[in-house]
ZAMARGU-4260 file (C-alpha; in steps of 0.2 Angstrom, whole numbers, plus 5000, padded with zeros to 4 digits):
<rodrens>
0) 4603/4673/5266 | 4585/4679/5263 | 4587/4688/5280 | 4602/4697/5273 | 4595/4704/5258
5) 4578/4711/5267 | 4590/4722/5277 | 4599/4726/5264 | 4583/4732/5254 | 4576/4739/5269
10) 4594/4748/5274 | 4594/4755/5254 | 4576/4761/5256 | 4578/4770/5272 | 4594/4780/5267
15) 4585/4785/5249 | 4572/4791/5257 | 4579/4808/5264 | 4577/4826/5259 | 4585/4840/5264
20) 4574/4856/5271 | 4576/4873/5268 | 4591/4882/5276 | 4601/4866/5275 | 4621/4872/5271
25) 4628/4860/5259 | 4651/4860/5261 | 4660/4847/5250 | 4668/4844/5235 | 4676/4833/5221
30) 4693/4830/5214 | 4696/4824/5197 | 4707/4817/5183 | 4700/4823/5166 | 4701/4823/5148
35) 4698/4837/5139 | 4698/4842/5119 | 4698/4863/5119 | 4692/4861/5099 | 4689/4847/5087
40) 4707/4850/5080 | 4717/4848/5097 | 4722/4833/5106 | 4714/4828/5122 | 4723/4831/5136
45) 4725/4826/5155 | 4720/4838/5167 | 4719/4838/5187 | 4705/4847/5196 | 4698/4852/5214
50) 4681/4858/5217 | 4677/4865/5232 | 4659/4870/5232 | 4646/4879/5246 | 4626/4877/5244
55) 4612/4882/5254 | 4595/4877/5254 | 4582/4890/5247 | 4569/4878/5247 | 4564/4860/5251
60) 4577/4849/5241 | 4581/4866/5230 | 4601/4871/5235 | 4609/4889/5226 | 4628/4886/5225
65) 4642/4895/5225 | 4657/4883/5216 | 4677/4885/5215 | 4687/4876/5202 | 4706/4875/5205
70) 4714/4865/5186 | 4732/4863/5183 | 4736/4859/5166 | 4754/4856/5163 | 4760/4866/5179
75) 4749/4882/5177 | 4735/4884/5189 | 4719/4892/5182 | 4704/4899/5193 | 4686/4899/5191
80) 4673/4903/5199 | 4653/4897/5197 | 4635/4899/5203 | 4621/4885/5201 | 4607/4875/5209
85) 4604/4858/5211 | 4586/4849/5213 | 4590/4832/5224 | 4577/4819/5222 | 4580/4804/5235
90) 4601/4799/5231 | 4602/4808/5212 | 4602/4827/5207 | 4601/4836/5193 | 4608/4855/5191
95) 4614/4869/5181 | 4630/4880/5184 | 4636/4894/5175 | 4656/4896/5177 | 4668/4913/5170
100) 4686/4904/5170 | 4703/4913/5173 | 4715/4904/5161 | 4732/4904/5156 | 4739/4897/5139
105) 4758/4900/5138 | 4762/4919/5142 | 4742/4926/5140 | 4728/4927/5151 | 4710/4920/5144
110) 4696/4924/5151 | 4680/4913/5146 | 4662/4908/5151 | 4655/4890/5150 | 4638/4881/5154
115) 4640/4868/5167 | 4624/4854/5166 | 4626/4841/5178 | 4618/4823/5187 | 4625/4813/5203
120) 4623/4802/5214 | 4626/4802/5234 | 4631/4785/5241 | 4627/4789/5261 | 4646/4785/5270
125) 4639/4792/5289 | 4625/4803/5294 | 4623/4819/5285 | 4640/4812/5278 | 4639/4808/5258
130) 4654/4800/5244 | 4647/4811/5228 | 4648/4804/5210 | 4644/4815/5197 | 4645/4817/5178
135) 4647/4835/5169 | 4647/4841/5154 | 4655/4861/5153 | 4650/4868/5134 | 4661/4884/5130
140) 4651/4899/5125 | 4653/4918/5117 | 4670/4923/5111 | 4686/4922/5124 | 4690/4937/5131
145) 4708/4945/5138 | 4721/4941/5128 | 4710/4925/5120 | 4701/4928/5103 | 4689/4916/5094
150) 4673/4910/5098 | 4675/4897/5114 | 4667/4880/5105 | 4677/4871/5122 | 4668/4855/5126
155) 4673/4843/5142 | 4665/4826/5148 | 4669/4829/5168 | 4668/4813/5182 | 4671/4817/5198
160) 4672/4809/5217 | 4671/4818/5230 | 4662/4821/5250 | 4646/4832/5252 | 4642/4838/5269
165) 4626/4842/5276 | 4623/4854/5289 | 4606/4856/5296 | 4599/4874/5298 | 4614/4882/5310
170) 4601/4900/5305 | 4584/4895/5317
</rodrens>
């Protein structure tokens, strides 16, 4: 038994020990069932979500990202598109996206602009192979534009599962 849980350590050591070097290309994604509330006055709603997303490594540990968000809501399919970075730091990282969002409510077309912080973890499933979980929070801001009007006060708590894989420098 004691046997078992020193490999075990040792085994959860090794793997949170890695880094990934510059020119690294990141291809993944996550899927997700969330609740969203587009203004205090609304009722949440369930909403199903792919995120396909792209990264490459400008810098030890530092990935620029390029993100895709595919949402239907109630049989419409919106688009949106988003750039970021992440900073990874052993199995956990921390980034910042900014997303412009192609919607449709009912017979318009709204366009809108959101702030995307986010955090995660990467459970190792197989070499260069990772399950991600990660926890964002996308905050609405300016006014909606297209056939929209207001001032976008959106707010959405986002948990999402998904693969990320790393491909080492395919550039050198």
């Amino acid at each position: 038994m004691k046997k078992g849980i020193l490999i075990l350590v040792s085994l959860l050591f090794v793997v949170a020990a890695f880094a990934f070097d510059q020119g690294t290309i990141n291809l993944g994604g996550t899927v997700a069932y969330e609740s969203v509330k587009a203004n205090s006055d609304a009722d949440a709603i369930t909403v199903f979500t792919v995120n396909p997303i792209v990264g490459y490594f400008v810098m030890d540990n530092i990935s620029a990202d390029l993100n895709l968000a595919l949402v239907s809501y109630d049989g419409d399919l919106d688009f949106g598109i988003g750039i970021g970075a992440r900073y990874f730091y052993n199995n956990f990282y921390g980034g910042l996206e900014f997303d412009y969002v192609s919607e449709t409510w009912g017979d318009d077309t709204v366009s809108s602009m959101y702030l995307v912080p986010k955090l995660g973890y990467m459970m190792p499933l197989a070499e260069n192979v990772f399950v991600d979980m990660g926890l964002k929070y996308k905050m609405g801001f300016g006014d909606y534009g297209g056939d929209g009007s207001g001032s976008n006060e959106y707010s959405q708590v986002h948990f999402g599962v998904g693969l990320q894989v790393f491909l080492a420098d395919l550039f050198n």
